[in-house]
C-alpha positions as CSV (number, residue, x, y, z in Angstrom):
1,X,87.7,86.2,87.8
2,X,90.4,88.0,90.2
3,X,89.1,90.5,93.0
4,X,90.0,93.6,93.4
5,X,91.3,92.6,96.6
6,X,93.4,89.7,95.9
7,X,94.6,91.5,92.8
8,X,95.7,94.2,95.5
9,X,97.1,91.1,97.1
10,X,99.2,89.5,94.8
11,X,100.4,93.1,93.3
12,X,101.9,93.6,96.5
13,X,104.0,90.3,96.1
14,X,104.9,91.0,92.9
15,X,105.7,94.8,93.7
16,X,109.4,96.5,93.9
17,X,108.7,97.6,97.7
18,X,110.8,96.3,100.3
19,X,110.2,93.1,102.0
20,X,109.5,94.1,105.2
21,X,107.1,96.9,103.6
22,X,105.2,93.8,101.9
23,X,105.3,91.9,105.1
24,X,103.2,94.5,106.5
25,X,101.1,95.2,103.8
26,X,100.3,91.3,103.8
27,X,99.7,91.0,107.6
28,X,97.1,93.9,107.5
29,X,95.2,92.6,104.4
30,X,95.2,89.4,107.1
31,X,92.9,91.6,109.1
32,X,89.9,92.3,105.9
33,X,87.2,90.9,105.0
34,X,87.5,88.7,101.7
35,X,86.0,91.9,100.0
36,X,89.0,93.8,101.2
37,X,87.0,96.4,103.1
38,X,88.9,98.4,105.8
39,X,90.0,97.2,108.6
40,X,91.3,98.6,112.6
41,X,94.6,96.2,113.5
42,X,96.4,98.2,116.4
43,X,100.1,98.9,115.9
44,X,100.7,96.9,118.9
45,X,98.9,93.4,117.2
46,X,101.0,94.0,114.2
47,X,104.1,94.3,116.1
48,X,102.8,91.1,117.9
49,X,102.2,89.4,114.4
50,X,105.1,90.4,112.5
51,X,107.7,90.2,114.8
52,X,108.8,94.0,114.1
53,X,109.1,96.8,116.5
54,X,106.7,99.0,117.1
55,X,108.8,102.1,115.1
56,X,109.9,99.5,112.0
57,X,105.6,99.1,111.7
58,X,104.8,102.7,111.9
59,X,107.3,103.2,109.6
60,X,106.6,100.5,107.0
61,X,102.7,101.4,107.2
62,X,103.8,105.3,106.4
63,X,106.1,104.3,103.5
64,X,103.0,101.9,102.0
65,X,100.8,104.8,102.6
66,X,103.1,107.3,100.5
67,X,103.9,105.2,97.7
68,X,99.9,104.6,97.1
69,X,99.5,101.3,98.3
70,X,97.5,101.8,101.9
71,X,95.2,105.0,103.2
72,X,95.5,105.3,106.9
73,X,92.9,107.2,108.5
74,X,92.9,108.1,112.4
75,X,89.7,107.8,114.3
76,X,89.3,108.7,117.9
77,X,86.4,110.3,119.7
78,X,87.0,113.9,121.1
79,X,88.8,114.1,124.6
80,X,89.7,110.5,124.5
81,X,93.5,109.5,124.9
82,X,93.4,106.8,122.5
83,X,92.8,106.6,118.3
84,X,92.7,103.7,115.8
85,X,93.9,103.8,112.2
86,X,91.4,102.4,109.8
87,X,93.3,100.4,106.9
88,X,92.2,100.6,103.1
């Protein structure tokens, strides 16, 4: 019986998005548990582990998010300089 995670997973390989969109996609599902709960990969470790820049990741993670296949959540605490996205 297929998860609903490694469904997510192999939709994503058999999606129209661009590679390098997928690529993304694929390195932060890399970063979930195997029940595909969220997850907190910084933009700089995904720049590290794909090889992009840190503006090709942003941008990537922002088209995923629009076409439906990522939600991207910021989470910070108040009158910190620093945030974290949360992956689902």
């Amino acid at each position: 019986m297929n998860q609903p995670f490694f469904s997510w997973r192999s939709a994503i390989l058999k999606s129209g998005l661009p590679a390098t969109t997928r690529h993304v996609l694929l390195t932060i599902a890399c970063h979930m548990n195997d029940a595909g709960e969220s997850c907190y990969p910084s933009i700089a470790l995904l720049c590290s582990e794909t090889g992009l820049s840190n503006r090709s990741v942003i941008d990537h993670i922002d088209k995923a998010s629009k076409a439906g296949w990522l939600v991207v959540e910021q989470h910070g605490f108040r009158g910190q300089k620093w945030k974290r996205n949360e992956y689902r």
